[in-house]
C-alpha positions as CSV (number, residue, x, y, z in Angstrom):
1,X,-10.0,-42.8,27.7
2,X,-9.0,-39.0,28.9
3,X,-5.7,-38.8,26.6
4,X,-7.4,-39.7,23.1
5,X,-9.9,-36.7,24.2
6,X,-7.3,-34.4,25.4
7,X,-5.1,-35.2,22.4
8,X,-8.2,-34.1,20.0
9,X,-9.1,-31.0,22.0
10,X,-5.5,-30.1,21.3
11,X,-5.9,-30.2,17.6
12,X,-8.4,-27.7,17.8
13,X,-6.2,-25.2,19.5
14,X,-5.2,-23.7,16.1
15,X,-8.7,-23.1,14.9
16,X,-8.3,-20.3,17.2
17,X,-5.9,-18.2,15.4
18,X,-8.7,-18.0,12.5
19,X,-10.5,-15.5,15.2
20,X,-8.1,-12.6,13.8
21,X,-8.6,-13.6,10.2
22,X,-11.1,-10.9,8.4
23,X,-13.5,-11.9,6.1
24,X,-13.7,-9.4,3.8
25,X,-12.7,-11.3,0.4
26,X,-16.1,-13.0,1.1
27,X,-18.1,-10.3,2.4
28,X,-16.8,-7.3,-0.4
29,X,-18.1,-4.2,-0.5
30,X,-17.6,-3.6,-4.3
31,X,-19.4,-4.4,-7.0
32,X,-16.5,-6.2,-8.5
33,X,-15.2,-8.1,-5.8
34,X,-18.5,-9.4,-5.2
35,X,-18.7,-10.6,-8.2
36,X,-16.3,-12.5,-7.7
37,X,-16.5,-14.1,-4.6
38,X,-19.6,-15.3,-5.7
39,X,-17.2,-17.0,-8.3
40,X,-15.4,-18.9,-5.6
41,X,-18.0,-19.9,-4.1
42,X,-19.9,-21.3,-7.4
43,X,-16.5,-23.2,-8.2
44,X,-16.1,-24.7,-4.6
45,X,-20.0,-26.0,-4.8
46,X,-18.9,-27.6,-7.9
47,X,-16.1,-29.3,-7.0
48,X,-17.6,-30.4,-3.6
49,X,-20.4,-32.1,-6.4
50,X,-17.4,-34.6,-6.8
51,X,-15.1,-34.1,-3.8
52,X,-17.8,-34.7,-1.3
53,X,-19.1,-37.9,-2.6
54,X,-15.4,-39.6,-3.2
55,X,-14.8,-39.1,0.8
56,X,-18.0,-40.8,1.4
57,X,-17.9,-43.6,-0.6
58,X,-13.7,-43.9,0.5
59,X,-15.1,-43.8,4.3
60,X,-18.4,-45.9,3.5
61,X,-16.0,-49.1,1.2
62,X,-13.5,-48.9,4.0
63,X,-16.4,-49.9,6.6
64,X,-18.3,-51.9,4.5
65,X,-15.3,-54.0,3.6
66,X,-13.3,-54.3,6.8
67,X,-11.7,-57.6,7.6
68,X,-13.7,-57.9,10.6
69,X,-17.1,-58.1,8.5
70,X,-17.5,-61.2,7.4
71,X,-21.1,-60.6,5.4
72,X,-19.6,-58.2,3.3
73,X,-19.7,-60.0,-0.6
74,X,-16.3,-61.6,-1.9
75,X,-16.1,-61.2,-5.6
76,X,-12.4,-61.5,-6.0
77,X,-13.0,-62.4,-10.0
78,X,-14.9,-59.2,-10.1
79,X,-13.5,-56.6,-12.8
80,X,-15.4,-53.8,-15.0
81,X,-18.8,-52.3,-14.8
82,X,-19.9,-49.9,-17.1
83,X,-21.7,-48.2,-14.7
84,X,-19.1,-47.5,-12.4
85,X,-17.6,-45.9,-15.5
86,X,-19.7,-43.6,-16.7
87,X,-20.5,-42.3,-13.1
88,X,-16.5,-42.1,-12.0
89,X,-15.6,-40.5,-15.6
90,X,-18.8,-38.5,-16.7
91,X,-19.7,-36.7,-13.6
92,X,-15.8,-34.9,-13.1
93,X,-15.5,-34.3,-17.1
94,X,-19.1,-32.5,-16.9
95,X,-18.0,-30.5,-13.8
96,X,-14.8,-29.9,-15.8
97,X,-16.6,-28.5,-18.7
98,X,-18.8,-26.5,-16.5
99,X,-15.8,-25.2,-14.6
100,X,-14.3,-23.8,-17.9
101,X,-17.4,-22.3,-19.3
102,X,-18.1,-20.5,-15.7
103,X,-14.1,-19.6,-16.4
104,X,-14.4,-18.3,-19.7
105,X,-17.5,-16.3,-19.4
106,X,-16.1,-14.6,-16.0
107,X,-12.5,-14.5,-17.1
108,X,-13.7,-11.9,-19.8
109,X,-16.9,-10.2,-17.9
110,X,-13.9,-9.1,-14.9
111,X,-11.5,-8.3,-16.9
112,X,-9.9,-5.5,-15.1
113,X,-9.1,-3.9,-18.3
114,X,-13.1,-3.6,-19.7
115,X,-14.6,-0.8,-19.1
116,X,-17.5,-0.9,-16.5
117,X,-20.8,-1.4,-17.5
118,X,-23.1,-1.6,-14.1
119,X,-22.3,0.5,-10.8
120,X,-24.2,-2.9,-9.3
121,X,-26.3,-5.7,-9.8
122,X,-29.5,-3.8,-9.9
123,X,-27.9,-0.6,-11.4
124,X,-27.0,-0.1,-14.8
125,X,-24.2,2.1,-15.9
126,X,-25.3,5.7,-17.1
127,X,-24.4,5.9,-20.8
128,X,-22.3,9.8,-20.2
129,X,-20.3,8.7,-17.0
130,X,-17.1,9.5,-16.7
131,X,-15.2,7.6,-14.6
132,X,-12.1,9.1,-11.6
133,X,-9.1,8.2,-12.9
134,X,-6.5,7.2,-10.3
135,X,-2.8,7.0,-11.4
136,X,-0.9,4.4,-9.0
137,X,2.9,4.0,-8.1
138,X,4.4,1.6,-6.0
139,X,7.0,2.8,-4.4
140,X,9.7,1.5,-1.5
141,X,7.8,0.7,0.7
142,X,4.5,3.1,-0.1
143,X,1.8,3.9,-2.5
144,X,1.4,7.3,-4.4
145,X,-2.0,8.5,-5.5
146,X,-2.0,10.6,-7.9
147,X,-5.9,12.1,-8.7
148,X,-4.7,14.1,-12.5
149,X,-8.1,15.6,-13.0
150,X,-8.5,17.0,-9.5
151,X,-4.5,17.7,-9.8
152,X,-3.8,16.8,-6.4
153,X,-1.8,13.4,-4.9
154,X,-1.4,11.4,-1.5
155,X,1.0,9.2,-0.1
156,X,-1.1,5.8,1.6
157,X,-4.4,7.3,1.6
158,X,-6.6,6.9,-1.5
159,X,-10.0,7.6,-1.2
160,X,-13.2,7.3,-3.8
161,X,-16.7,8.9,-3.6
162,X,-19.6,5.8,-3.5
163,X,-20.7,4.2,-6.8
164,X,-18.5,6.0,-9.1
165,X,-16.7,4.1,-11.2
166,X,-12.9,4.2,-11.0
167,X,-10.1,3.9,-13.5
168,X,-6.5,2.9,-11.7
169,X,-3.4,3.5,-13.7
170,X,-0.8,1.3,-12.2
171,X,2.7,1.7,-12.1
172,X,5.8,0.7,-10.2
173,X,8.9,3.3,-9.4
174,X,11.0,-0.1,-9.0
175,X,10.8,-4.1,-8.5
176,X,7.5,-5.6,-9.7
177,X,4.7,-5.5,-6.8
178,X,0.7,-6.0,-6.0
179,X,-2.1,-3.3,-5.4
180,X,-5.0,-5.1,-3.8
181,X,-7.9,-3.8,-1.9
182,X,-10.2,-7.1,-1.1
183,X,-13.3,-4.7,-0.5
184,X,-13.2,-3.7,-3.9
185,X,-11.7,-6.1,-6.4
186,X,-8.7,-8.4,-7.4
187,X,-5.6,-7.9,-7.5
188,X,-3.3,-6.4,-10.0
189,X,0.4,-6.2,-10.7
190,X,2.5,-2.8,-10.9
191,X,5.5,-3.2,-12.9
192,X,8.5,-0.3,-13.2
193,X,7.9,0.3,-17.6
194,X,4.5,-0.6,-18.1
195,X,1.1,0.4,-16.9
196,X,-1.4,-1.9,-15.9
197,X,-5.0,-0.8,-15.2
198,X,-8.2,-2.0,-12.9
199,X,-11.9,-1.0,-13.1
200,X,-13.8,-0.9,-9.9
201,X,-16.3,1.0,-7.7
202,X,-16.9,1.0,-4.3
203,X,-20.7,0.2,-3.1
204,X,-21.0,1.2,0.4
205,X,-19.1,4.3,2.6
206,X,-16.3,3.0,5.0
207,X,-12.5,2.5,5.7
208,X,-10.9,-1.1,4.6
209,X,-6.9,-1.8,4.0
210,X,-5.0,-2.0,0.8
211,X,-1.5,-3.6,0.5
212,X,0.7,-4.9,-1.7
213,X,0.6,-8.7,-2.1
214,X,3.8,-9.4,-3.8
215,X,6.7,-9.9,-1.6
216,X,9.2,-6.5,-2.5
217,X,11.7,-6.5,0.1
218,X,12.7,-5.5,3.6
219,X,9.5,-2.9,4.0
220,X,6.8,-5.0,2.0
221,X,4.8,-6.2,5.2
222,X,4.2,-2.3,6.5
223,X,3.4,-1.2,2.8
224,X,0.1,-0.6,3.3
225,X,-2.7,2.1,3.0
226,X,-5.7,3.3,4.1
227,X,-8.6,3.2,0.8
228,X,-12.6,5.0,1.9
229,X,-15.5,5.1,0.6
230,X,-17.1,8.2,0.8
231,X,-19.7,10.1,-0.7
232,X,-19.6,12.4,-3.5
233,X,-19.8,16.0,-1.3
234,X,-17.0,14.1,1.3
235,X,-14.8,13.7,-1.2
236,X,-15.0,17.0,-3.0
237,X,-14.4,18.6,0.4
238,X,-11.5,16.1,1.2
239,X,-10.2,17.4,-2.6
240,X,-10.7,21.1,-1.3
241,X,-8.9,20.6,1.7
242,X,-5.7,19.0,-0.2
243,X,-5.7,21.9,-2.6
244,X,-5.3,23.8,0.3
245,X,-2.2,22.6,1.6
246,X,-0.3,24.1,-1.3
247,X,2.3,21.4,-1.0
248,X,3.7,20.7,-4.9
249,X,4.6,17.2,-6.2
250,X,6.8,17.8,-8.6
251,X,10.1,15.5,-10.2
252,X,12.5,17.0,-7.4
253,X,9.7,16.0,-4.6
254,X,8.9,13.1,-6.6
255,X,12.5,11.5,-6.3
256,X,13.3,12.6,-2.6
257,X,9.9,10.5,-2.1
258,X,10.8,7.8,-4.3
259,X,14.1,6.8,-1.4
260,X,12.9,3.4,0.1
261,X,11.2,4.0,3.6
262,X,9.6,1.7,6.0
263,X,6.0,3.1,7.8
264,X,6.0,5.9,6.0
265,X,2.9,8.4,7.1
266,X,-0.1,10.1,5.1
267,X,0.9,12.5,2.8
268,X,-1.4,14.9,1.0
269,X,-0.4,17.6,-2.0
270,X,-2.6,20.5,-3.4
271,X,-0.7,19.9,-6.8
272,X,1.0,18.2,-9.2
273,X,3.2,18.4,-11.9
274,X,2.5,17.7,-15.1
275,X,2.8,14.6,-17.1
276,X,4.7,13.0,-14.0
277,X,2.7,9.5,-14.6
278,X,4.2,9.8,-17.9
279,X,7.4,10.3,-16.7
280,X,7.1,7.5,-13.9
281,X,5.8,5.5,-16.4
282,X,8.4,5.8,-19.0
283,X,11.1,6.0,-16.5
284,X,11.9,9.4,-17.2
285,X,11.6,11.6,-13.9
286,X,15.3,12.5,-14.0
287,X,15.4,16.0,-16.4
288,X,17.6,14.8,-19.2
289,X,16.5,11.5,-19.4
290,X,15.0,10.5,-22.6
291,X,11.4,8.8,-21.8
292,X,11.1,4.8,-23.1
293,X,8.0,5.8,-25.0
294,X,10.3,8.7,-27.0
295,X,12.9,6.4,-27.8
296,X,11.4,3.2,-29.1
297,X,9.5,5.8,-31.5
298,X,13.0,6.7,-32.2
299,X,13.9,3.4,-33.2
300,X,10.3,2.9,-35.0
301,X,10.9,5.6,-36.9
302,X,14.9,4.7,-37.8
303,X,13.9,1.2,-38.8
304,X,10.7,3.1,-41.5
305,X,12.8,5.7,-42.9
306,X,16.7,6.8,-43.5
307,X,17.3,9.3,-41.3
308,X,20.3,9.5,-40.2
309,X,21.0,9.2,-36.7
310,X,21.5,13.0,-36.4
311,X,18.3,13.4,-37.7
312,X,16.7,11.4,-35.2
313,X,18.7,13.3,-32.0
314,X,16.9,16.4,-33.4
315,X,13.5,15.1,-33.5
316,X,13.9,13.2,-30.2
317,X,15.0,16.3,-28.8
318,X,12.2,18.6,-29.6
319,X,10.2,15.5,-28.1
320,X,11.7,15.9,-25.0
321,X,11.7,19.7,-24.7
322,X,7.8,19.0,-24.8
323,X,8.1,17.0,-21.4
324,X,10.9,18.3,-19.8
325,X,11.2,22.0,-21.5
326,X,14.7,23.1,-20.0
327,X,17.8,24.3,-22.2
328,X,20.5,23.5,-20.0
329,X,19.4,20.1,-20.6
330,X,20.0,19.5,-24.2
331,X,21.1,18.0,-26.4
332,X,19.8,15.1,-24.6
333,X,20.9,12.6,-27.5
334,X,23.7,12.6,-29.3
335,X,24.2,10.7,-32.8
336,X,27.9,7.9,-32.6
337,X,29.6,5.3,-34.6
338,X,29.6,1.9,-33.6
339,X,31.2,-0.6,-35.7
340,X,30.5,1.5,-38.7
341,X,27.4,2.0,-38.0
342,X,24.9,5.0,-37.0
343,X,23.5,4.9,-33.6
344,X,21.5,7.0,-31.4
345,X,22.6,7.3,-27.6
346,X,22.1,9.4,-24.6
């Protein structure tokens, strides 16, 4: 009698490790991420519409037609019913179709791409906002803030004034990775070439965790940073106090930073070069190097017009000297021959 109990009161050991699980994807603190939790929990209320009666009815057949119940009908000649039909293949194609309307209609309302247009459900969106513009790098194993219109930048602290809209533009300074802050939206990729961006705003002053939720080697699980919400005269002071630290991010501070490290600590700095997102972005940050976004306007241009691949090293040139002004530096293409044919190379 004892061991069937004890056996069951074992298999609810587990159930106590979900005492140090947080909560927080349901319980958001952004308009965003509210939005869509209340997606998951639409979708799992109509799936439970059909999950929930198919374990019944399993559970309730079972019963009812147990060997040992000898009242239950026999109809062994028993076949089709139209009924049955309708109910077992209408109700799940109806959820279906319910499911990818829900899907569509949310798929392009959070689109972390499109432009806010609410601060929350009861607030519109001010038709002259301006939204903070946040430029994001993954790094090994860290994140770099960089705030371009304040012209300061922090390493693992990132921090927003309350119901302000924010635009993150997200980069990555190597492998492919995950920025994701569950109090105030989805996820979104970082990828080394591209930039990828997210909408948000935060709806309520505190401290939460962001992290990176794509596996990116030996320091992924400590890559993580602290985001607050603050209000608007806390965060102009936090930006006044950066400033005042007078410590300069520029390419030579941005590589040294850029060498994988494992718990690396808060860094702040009053200022920032210029264009460095660009750089980052186009994988330029090393003086000398031409920027991806200069060179496939190179070959766009080659592949319009008959310059000759001279030609091109001179106007890619002055390009660079916009981005990276430094004599000593050029020519930073050169024009070649290969296989009889004009080429452009660095």
């Amino acid at each position: 009698m004892f061991k069937p109990l004890k056996r069951s009161l074992l298999l609810l050991v587990p159930l106590f490790l979900l005492a140090g699980c947080n909560t927080i994807v349901m319980n958001p603190k952004g308009d965003i991420a509210s939005q869509q939790a209340d997606l998951i929990v639409l979708s799992t209320v109509l799936m439970l519409i059909i999950i929930v009666p198919v374990i019944f009815l399993t559970c309730f057949f079972a019963w009812k037609y147990r060997k040992a119940n000898s009242q239950a009908e026999y109809d062994p000649e028993w076949d089709h019913s139209t009924k049955l039909e309708l109910v077992i293949w209408g109700a799940p194609l109806l959820i279906i179709i319910i499911l990818g309307l829900v899907t569509w209609v949310s798929t392009h309302k959070l689109d972390p791409y499109r432009p806010l247009d609410r601060i929350d459900a009861s607030t519109p969106l001010p038709a002259d906002h301006k939204p903070l513009v946040v430029q994001v790098t993954s790094l090994d194993w860290k994140w770099l803030f960089i705030y371009p219109e304040q012209g300061i930048a922090t390493v693992n602290e990132l921090v927003t004034p309350v119901n302000v809209p924010v635009r993150f533009k997200i980069t990555s300074s190597t492998v492919m990775n995950s920025f994701y802050i569950p109090a105030l939206a989805g996820q979104i990729y970082s990828m080394p070439g591209m930039e990828t961006t997210l909408n948000a705003v935060i709806n309520e002053q505190g401290e939460w965790e962001g992290f990176s939720a794509n596996y990116s080697g030996a320091g992924f699980s400590h890559m993580r940073f602290k985001y607050r919400g603050v209000s608007q005269d806390e965060f102009d002071n936090w930006v006044a106090r950066n400033k005042s630290y007078g410590k300069e991010l520029d390419r030579a501070a941005y590589l040294e930073l850029e060498k994988p490290t494992t718990k690396h600590p808060v860094e702040y700095y009053g200022k920032v070069e210029q264009n460095l997102f660009h750089a980052i972005v186009n994988r330029c940050v090393v003086e000398g190097t031409v920027c991806m976004d200069t060179q496939m306007m190179a070959d766009s241009m080659r592949n319009r017009t008959n310059l000759s691949a001279d030609e091109l090293a001179i106007l890619i040139n002055e390009a660079m000297c916009t981005i990276a002004p430094n004599a000593d530096a050029l020519p930073l293409i050169t024009s070649s021959k290969k296989n009889g044919y004009d080429s452009v190379s660095n």
